[in-house]
N, CA, C and O atoms as a DFTB+ gen file, in Angstrom:
440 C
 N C O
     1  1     166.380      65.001     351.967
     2  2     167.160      64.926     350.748
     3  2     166.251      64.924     349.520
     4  3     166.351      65.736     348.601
     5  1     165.118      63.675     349.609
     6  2     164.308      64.186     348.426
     7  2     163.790      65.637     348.586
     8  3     163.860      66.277     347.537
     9  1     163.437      66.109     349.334
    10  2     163.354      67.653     349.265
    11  2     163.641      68.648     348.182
    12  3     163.031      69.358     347.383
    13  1     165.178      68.279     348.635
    14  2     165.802      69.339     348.156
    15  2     166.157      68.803     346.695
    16  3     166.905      69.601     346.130
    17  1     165.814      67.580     345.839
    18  2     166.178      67.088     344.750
    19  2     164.861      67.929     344.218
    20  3     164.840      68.643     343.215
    21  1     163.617      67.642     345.248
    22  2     162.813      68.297     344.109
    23  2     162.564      69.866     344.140
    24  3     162.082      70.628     343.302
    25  1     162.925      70.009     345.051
    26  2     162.965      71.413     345.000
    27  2     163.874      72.299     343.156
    28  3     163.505      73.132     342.329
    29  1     164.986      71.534     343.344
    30  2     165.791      71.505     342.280
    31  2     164.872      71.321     340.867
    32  3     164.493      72.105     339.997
    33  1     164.785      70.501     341.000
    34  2     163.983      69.924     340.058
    35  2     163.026      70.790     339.414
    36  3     163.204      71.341     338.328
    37  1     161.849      70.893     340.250
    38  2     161.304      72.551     339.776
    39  2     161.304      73.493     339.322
    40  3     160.476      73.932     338.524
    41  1     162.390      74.082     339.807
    42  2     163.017      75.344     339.918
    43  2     163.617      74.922     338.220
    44  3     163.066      75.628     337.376
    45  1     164.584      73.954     337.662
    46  2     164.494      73.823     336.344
    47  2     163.736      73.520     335.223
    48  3     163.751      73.459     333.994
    49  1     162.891      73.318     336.476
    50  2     161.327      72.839     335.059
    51  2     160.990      74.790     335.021
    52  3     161.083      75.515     334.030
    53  1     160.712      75.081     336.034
    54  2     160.161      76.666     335.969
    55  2     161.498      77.184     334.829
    56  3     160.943      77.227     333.731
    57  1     162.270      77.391     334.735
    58  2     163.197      77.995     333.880
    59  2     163.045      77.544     332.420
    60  3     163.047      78.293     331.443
    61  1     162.927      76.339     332.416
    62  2     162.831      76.027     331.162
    63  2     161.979      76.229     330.413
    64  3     162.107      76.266     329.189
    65  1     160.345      76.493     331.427
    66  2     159.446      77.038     330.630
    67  2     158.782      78.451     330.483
    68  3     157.906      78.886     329.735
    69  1     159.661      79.090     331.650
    70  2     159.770      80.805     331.124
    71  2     160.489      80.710     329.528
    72  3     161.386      79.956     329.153
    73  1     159.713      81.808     328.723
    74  2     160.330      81.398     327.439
    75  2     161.326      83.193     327.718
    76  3     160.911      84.213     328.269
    77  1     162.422      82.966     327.192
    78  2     163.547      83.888     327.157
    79  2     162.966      84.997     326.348
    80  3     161.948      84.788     325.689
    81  1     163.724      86.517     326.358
    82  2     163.464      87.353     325.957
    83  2     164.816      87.571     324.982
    84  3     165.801      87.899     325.645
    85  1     164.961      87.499     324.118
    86  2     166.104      88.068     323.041
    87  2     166.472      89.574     322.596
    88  3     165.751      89.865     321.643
    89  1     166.974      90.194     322.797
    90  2     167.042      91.273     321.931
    91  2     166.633      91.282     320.341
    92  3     166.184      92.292     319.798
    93  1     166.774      90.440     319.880
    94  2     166.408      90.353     318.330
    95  2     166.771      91.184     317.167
    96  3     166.122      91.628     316.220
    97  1     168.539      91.290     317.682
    98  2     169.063      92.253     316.919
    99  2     168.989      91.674     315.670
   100  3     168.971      90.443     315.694
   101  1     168.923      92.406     314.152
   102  2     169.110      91.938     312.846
   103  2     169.859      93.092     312.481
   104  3     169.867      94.175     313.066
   105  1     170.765      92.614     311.009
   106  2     171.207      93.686     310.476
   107  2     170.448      93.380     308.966
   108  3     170.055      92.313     308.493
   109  1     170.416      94.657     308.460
   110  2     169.850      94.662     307.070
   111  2     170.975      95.748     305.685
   112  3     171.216      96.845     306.187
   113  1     171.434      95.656     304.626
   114  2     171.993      96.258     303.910
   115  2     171.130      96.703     302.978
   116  3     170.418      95.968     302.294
   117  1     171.164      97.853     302.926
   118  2     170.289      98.526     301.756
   119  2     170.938      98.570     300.548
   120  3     172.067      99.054     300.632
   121  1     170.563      98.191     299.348
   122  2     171.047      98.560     298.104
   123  2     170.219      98.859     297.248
   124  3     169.018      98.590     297.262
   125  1     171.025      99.638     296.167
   126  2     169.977     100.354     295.104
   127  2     170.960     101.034     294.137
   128  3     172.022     101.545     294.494
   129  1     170.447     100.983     292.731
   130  2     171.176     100.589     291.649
   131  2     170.699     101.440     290.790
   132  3     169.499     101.181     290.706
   133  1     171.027     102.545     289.917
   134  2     169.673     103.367     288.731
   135  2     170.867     102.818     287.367
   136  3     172.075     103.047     287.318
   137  1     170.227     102.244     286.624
   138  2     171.413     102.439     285.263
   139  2     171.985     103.554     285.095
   140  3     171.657     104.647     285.557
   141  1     172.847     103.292     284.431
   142  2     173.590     104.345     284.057
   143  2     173.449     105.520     285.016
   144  3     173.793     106.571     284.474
   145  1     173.064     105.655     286.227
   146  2     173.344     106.624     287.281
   147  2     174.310     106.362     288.014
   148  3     175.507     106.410     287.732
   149  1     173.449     105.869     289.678
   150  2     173.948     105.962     290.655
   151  2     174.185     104.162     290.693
   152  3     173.831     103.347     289.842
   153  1     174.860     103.938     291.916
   154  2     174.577     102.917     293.093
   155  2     174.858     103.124     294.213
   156  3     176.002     103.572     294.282
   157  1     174.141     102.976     295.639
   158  2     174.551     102.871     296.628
   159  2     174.115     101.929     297.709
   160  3     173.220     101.158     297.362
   161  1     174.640     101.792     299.216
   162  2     174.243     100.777     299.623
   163  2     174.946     101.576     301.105
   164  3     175.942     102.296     301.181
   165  1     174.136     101.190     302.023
   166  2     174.400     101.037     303.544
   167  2     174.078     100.070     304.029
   168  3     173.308      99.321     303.427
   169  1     174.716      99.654     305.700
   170  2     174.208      98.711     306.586
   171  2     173.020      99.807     307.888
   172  3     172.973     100.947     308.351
   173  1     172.483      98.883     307.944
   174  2     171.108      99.515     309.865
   175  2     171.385      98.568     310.154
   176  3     171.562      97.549     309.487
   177  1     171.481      98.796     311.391
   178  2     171.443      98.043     312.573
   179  2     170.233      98.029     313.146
   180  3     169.709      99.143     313.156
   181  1     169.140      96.546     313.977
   182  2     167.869      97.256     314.020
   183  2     167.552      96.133     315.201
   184  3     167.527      94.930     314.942
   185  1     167.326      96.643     316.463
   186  2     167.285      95.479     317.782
   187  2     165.697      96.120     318.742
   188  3     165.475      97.152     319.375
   189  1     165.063      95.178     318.490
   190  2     163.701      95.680     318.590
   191  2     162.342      96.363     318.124
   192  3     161.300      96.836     318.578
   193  1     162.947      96.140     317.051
   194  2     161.762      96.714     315.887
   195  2     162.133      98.368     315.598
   196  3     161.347      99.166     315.087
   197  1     163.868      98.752     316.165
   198  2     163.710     100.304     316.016
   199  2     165.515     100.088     315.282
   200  3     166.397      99.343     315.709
   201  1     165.563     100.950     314.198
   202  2     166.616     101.521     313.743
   203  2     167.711     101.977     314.643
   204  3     167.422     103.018     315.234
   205  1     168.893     101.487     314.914
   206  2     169.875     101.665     316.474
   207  2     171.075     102.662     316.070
   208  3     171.713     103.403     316.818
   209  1     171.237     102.434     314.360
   210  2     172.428     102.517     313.779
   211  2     172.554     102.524     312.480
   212  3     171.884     101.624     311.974
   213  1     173.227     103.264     311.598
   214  2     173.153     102.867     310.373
   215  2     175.171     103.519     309.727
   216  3     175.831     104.487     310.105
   217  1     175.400     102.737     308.984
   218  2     177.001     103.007     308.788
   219  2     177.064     101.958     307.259
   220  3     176.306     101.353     306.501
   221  1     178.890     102.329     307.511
   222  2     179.019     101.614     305.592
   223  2     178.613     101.917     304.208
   224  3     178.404     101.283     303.174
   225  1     178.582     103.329     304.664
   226  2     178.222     103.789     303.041
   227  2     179.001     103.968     302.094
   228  3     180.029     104.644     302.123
   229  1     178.449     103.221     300.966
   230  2     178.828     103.368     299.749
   231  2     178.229     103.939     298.500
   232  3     177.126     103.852     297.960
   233  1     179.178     104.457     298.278
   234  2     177.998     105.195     296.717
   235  2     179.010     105.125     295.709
   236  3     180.183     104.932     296.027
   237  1     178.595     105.288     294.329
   238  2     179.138     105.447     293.133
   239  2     178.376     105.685     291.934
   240  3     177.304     105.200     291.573
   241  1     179.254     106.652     291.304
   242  2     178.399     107.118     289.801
   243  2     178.941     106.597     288.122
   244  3     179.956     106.698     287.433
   245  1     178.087     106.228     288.054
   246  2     178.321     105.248     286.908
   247  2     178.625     106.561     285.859
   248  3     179.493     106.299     285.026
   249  1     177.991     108.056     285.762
   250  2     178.242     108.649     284.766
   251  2     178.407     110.510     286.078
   252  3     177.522     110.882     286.848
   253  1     179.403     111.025     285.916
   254  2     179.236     112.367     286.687
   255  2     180.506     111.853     288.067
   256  3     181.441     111.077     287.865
   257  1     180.193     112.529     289.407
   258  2     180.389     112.288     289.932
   259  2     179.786     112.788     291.325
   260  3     178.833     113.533     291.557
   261  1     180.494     112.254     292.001
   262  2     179.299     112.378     293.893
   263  2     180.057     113.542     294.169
   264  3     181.230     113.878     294.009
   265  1     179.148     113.996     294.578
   266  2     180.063     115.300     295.412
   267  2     179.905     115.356     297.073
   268  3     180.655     115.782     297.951
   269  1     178.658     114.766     297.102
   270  2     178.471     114.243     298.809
   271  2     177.492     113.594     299.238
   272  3     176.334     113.588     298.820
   273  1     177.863     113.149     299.915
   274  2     176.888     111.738     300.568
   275  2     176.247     112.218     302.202
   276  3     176.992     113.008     302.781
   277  1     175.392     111.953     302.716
   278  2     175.462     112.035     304.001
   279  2     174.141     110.899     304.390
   280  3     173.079     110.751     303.785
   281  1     174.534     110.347     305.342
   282  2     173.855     109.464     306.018
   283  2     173.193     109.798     307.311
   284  3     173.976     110.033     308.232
   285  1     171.987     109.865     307.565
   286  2     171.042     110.368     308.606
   287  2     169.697     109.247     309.150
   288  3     168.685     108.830     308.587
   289  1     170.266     109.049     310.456
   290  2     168.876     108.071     310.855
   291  2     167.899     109.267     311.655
   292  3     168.072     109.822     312.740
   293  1     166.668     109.425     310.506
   294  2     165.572     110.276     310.845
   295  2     165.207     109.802     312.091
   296  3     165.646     110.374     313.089
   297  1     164.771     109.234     312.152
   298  2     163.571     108.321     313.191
   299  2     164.153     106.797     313.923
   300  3     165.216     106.318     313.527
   301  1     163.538     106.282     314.749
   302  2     163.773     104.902     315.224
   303  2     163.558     104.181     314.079
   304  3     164.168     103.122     313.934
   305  1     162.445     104.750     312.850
   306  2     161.754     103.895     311.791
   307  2     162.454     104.236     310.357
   308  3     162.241     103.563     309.348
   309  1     163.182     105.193     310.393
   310  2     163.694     105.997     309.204
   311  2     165.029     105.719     308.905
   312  3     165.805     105.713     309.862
   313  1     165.373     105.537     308.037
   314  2     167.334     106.012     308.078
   315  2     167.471     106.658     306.549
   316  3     166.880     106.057     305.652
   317  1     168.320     108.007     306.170
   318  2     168.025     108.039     304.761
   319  2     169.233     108.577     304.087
   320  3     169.604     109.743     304.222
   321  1     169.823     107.702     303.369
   322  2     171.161     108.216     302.762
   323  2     170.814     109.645     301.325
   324  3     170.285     109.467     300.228
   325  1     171.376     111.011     301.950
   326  2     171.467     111.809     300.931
   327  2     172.586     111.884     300.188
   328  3     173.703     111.766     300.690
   329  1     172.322     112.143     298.579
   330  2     173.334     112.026     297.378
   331  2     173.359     113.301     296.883
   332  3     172.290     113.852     296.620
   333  1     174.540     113.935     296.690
   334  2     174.698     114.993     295.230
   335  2     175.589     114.532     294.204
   336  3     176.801     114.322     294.238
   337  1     174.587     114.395     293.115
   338  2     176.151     113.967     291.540
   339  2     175.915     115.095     291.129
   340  3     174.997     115.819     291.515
   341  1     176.718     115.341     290.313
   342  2     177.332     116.930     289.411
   343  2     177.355     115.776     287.552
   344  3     177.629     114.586     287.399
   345  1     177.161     116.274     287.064
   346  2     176.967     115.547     285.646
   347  2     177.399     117.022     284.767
   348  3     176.593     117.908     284.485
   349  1     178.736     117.026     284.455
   350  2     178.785     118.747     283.830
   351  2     178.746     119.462     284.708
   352  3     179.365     119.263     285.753
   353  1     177.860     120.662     284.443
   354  2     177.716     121.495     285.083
   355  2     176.136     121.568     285.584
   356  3     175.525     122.636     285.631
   357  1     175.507     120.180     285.984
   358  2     174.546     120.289     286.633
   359  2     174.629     119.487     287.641
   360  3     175.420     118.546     287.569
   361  1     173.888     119.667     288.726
   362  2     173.788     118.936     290.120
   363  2     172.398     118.145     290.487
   364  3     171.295     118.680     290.594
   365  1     172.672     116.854     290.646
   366  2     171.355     115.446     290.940
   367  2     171.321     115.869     292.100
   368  3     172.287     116.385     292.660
   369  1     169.961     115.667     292.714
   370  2     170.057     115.327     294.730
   371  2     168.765     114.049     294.481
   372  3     167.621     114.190     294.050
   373  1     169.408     112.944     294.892
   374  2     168.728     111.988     295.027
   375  2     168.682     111.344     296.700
   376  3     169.638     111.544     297.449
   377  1     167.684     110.707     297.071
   378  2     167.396     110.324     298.445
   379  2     167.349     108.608     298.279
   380  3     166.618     108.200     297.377
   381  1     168.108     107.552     299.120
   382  2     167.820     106.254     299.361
   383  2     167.493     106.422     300.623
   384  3     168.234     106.813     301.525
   385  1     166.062     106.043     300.709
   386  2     165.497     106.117     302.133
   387  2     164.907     104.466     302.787
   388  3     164.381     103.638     302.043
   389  1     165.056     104.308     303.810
   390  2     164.821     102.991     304.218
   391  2     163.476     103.291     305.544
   392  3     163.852     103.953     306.511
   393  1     162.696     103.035     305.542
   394  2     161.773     102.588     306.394
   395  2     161.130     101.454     306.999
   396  3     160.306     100.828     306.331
   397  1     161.401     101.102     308.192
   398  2     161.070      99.890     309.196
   399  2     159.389      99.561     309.164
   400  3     158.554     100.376     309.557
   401  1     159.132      98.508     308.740
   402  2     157.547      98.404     308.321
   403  2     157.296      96.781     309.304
   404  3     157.550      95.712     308.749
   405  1     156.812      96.818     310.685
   406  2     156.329      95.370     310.745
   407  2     157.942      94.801     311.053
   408  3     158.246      93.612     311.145
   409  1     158.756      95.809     311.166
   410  2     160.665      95.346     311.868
   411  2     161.154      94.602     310.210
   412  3     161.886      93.614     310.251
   413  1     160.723      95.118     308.898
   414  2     160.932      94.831     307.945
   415  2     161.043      96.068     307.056
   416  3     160.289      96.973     306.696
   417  1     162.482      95.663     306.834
   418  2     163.112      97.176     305.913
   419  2     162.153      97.087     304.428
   420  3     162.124      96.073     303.731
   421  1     161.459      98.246     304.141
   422  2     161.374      99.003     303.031
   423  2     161.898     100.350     302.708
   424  3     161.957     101.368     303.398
   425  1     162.412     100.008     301.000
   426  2     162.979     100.924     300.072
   427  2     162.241     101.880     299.479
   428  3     161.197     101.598     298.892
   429  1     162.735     103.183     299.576
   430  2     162.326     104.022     298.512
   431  2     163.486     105.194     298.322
   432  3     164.335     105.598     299.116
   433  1     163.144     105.634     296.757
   434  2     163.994     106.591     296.092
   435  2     163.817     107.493     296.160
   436  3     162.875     107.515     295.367
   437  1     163.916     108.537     296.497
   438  2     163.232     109.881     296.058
   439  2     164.211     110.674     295.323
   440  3     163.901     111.778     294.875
């Protein structure tokens, strides 16, 4: 009987000190703002240091208007929302691009 108590016993000490593996999903929302331009904003989804998903886009033009949006995850490391505004009779193409640095979202505009 003690045996099998310690057998037990063990066997929960061993578990308790395997340390667990998590997925380590995070979500991150991108936003970005130009005066008097644009704003827009998406969600990534990001479980393991890699880009899984990206959705929820929003955009809006403070002066003109959008004519199209499209959302594209380049890479495991990439995700990059493309913009067209029309202002008159001219056409913006602006880029909100997000890159995974260290499983830490960085911004850029292009």
């Amino acid at each position: 009987m003690k045996k099998i108590y310690l057998g037990i016993f063990i066997g929960l000490v061993i578990l308790l000190l395997i340390p667990s593996r998590s997925v380590n999903a995070k979500s991150f929302t991108i936003v970005h703002s130009n005066f008097a331009s644009w704003s827009a904003s998406y969600k990534i989804n990001v479980a393991k240091g890699k880009i899984k998903s990206a959705s929820n886009v929003r955009v809006s033009a403070r002066i003109g208007k959008i004519t199209s949006k499209k959302l594209k995850v380049n890479s495991t490391k990439r995700a990059t929302l493309y913009i067209t505004r029309k202002v008159a009779n001219v056409y913006y193409h602006a880029e909100l691009q997000v890159n995974l640095v260290k499983g830490k979202p960085r911004i850029r505009v292009i």
